[in-house]
C-alpha positions as CSV (number, residue, x, y, z in Angstrom):
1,X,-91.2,-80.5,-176.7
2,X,-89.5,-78.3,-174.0
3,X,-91.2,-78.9,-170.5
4,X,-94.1,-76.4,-169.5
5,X,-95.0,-74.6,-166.1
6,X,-97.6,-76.4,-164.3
7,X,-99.0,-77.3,-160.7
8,X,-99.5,-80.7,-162.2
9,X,-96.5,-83.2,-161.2
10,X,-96.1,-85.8,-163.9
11,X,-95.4,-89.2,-161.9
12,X,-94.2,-91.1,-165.5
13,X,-91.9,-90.0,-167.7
14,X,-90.0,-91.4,-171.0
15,X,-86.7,-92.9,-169.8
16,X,-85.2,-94.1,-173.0
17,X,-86.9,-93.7,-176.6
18,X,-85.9,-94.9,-180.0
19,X,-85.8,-93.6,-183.0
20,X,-86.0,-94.6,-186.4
21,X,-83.0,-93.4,-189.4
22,X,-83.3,-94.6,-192.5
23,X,-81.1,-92.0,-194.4
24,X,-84.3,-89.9,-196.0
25,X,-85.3,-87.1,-195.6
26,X,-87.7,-88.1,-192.8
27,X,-84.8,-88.6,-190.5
28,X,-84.5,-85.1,-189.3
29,X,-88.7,-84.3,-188.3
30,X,-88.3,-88.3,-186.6
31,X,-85.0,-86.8,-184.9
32,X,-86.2,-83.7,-183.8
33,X,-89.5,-85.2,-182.5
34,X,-87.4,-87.5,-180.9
35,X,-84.7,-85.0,-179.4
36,X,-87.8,-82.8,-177.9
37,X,-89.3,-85.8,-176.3
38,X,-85.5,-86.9,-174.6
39,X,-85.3,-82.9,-173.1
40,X,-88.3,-82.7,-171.7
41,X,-88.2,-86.5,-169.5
42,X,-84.6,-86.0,-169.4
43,X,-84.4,-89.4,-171.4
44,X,-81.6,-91.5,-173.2
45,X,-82.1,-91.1,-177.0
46,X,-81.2,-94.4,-178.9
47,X,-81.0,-94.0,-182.8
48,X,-81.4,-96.9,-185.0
49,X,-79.7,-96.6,-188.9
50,X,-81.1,-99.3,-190.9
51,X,-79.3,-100.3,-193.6
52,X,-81.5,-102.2,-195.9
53,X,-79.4,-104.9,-198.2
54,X,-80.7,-105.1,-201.7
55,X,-82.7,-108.2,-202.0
56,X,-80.7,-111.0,-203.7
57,X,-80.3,-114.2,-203.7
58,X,-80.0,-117.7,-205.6
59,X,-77.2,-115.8,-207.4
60,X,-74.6,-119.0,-209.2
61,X,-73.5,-117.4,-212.0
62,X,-69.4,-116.4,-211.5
63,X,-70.3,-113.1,-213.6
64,X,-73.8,-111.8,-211.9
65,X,-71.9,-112.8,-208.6
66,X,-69.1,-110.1,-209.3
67,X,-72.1,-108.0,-210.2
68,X,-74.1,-108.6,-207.6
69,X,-70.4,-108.3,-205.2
70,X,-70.0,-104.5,-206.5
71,X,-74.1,-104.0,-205.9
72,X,-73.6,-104.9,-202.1
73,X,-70.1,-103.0,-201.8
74,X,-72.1,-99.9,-203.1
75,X,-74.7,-100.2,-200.9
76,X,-72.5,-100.5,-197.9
77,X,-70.3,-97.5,-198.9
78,X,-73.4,-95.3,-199.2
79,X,-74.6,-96.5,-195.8
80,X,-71.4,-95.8,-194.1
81,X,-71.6,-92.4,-196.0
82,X,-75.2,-92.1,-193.9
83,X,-74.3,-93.4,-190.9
84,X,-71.5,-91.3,-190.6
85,X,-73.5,-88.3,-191.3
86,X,-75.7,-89.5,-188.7
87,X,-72.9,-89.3,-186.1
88,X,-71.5,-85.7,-187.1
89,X,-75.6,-85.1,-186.7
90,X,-76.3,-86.7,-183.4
91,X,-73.2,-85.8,-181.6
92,X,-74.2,-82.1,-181.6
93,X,-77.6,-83.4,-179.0
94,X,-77.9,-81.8,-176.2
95,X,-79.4,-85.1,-174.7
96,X,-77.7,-88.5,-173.6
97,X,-77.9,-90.1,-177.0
98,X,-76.2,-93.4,-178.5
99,X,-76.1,-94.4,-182.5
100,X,-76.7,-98.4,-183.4
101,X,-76.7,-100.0,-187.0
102,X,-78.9,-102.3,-187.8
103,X,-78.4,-104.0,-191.3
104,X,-79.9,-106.8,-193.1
105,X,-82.5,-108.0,-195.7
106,X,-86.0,-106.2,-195.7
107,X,-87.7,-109.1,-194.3
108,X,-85.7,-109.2,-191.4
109,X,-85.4,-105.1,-190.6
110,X,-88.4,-104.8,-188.6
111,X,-88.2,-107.9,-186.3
112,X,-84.7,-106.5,-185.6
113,X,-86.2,-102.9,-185.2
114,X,-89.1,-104.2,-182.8
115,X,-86.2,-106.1,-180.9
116,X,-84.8,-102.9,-179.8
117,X,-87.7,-101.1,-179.6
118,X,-88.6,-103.3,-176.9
119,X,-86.1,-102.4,-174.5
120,X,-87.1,-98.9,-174.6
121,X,-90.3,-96.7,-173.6
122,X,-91.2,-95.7,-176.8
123,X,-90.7,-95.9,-180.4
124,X,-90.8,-93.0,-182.8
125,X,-90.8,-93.6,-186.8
126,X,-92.9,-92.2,-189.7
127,X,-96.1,-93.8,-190.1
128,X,-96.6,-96.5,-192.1
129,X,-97.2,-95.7,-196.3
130,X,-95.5,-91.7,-195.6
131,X,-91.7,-92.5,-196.0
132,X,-90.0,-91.7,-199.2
133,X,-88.2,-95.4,-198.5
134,X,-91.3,-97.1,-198.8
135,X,-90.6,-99.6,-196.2
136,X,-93.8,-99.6,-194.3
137,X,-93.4,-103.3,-193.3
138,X,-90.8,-102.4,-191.2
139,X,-93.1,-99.6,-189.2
140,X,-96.2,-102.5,-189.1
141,X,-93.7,-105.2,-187.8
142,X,-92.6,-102.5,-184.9
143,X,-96.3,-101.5,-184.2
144,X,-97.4,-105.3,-183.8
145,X,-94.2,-106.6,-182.6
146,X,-92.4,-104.5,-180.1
147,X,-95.1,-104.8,-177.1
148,X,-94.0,-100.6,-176.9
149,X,-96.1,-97.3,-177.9
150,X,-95.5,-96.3,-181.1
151,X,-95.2,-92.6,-181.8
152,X,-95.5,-92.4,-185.3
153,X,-95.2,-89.3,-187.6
154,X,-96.6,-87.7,-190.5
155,X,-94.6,-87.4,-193.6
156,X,-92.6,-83.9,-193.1
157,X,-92.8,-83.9,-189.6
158,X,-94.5,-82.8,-187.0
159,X,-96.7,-79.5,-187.3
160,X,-96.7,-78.8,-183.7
161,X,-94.1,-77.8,-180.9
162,X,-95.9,-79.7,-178.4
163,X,-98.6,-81.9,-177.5
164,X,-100.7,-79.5,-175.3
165,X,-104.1,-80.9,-176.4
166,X,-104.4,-84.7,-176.7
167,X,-107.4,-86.6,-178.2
168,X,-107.7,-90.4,-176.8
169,X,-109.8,-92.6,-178.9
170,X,-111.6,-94.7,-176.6
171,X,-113.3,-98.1,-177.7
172,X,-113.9,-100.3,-174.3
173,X,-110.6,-102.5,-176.1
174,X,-107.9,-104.0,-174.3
175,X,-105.3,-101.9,-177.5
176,X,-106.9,-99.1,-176.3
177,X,-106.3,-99.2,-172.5
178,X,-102.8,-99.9,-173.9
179,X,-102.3,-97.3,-176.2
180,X,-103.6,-94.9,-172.7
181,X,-101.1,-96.3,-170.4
182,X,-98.2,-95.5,-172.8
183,X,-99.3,-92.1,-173.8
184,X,-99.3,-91.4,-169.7
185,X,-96.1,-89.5,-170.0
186,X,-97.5,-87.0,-172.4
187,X,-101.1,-86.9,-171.0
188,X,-100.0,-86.1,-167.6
189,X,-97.9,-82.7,-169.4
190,X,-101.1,-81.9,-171.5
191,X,-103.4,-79.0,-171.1
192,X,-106.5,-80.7,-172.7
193,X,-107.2,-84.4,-172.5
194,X,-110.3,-85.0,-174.9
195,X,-111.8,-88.5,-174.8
196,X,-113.4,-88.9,-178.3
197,X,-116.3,-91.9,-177.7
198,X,-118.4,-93.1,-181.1
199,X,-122.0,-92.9,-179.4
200,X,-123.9,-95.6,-179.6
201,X,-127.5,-95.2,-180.8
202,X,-128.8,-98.1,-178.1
203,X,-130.0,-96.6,-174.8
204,X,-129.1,-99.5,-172.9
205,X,-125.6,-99.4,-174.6
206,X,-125.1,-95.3,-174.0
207,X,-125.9,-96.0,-170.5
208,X,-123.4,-98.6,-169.8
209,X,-120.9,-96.9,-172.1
210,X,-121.3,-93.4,-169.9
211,X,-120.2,-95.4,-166.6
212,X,-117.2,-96.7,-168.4
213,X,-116.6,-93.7,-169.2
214,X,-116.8,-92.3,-165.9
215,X,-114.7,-94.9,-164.7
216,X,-112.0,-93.9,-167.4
217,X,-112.3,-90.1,-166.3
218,X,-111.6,-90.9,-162.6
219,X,-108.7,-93.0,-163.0
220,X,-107.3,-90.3,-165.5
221,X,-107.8,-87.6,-162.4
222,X,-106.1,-89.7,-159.8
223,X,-103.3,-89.3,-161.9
224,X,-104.0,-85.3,-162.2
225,X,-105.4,-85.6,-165.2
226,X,-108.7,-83.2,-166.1
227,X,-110.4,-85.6,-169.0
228,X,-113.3,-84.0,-171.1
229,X,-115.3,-86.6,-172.6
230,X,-116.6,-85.7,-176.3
231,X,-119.2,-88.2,-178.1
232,X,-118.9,-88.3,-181.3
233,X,-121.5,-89.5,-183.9
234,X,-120.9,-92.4,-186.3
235,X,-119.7,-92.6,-189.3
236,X,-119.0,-95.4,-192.0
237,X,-115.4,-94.7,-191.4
238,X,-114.1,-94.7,-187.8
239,X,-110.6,-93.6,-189.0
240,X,-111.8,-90.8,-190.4
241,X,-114.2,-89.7,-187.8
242,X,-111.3,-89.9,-185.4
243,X,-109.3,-87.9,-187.6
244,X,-111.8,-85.2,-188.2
245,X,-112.7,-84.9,-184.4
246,X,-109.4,-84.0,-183.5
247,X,-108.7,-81.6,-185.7
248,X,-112.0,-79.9,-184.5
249,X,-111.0,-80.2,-181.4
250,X,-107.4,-78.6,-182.2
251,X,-105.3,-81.8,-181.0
252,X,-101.8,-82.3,-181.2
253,X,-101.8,-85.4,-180.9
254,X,-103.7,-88.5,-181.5
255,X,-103.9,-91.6,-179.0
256,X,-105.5,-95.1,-179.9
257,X,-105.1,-98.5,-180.2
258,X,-104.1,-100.7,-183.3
259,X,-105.8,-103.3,-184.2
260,X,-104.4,-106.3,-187.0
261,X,-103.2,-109.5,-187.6
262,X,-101.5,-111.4,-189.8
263,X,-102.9,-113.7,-192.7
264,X,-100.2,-115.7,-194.7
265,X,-97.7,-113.0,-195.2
266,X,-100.0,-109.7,-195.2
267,X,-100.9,-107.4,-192.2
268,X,-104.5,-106.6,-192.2
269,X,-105.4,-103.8,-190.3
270,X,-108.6,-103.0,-188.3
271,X,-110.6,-100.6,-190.3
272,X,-109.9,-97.4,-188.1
273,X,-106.2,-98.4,-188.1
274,X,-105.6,-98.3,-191.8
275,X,-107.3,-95.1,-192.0
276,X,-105.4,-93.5,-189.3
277,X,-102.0,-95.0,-190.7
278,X,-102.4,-93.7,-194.2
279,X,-103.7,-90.7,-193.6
280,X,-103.3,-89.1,-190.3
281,X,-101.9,-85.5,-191.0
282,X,-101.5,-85.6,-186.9
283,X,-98.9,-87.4,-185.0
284,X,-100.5,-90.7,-183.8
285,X,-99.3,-92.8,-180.3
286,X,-100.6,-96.1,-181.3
287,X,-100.0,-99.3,-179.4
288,X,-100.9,-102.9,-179.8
């Protein structure tokens, strides 16, 4: 995402991001994404390998336990095989870059994750459901438990060089107003700053909804910001809507808030959000 000519000075920029390595082959579009981003804000890169332990325990038995010993020993040597790649990789960036290693069970890999994450400005993974490792949990528990935006990918990357046109989907929420502050450092470097509003069909309702609106589009201005707001009718799916508007609309990227919380051991999602997570073919900046 190399920096673009423009009258407009940006007054926020990233200043340290992190990025999520697993060892698939999502790593290089996450790393590249994430390499763009660093350039352009002149930022510290910080990549995260997680090394994933296979899940086992209550293991008593002398023989499974030499089983289960060659298992683990297996798994570290082919980590160490990916982290190491991960160095030869990372030490060619032209950006001030550092390599952790995060390893543990599954159920503790995204608490870890959101720990760093949290100490940076942003967080860049895959989205949720679109890596080949299948650990979206990990993604969910960064999204809900860093307190950081979370730019989160497609599977295969990102289609774009840039995020020159940026749609922010606005709902009057407090995730929302969020997800906008974060995505300040990219808004403020975009050409086009759409504001996709679900209309409401109450007159009373539109009215008040317009002057929020207005509100939002003068605060975006003081920052240099030219906002164009675009109503957009209902649908049964929000997600969806969301996701069809910006493609109209020839985005780049997507901003809006997530919405979830947790019941026994599950993460329910808003409705928008699990649309948007599992099927987004546009880079999302979501924050909680």
């Amino acid at each position: 995402m190399p920096s673009r000519s423009t009258s407009k000075s940006a007054s926020t920029a990233v200043r340290d991001l992190v990025v999520q390595l697993t060892g698939s082959s999502e790593d290089e579009p996450r790393l590249a994404m994430a390499t763009a981003i660093a350039q352009a804000h002149n930022a510290h890169l910080i990549g995260v390998h997680l090394h994933i332990l296979p899940d086992i325990l209550d293991i008593t038995d002398p023989v499974q336990s030499a089983t289960i010993r060659s298992i683990l020993e297996t798994s570290d040597r082919e980590a160490d095989k990916a982290f190491e790649r991960l160095k030869a990789t990372m030490s060619g960036l032209k950006v001030s870059h550092e390599l952790l290693r995060l390893h543990g069970l599954a159920a503790n890999a995204g608490a870890d994750l959101a720990a760093v994450a949290r100490a940076a400005d942003l967080f860049i993974g895959t989205r949720p459901y679109g890596d080949p490792e299948g650990r979206h949990r990990i993604e969910e528990q960064v999204l809900f438990g860093s307190g950081r935006g979370c730019l989160l990918l497609p599977p295969g990357g990102m289609p774009h060089q840039s995020f020159r046109t940026i749609a922010v989907a606005w709902d009057k929420s407090r995730e929302a107003a969020r997800a906008l502050a974060d995505a300040m450092p990219f808004l403020e470097r975009a050409d086009t700053v759409h504001l996709l509003y679900i209309a409401s069909l109450l007159d009373e309702e539109a009215k008040e909804d317009d002057k929020e609106l207005s509100r939002l589009a003068a605060h975006l201005a003081r920052h240099g910001i030219r906002a164009e707001i675009a109503k957009i009718a209902p649908l049964n799916s929000t997600g969806e809507r969301i996701e069809e508007s910006a493609h109209q609309l020839g985005a780049d990227l997507i901003v809006m808030g997530a919405y979830g919380h947790t019941r026994l051991v599950e993460l329910v999602f808003g409705g928008a959000t699990r649309y948007v997570l599992r099927h987004s073919t546009l880079p999302v900046l979501m924050a909680h």
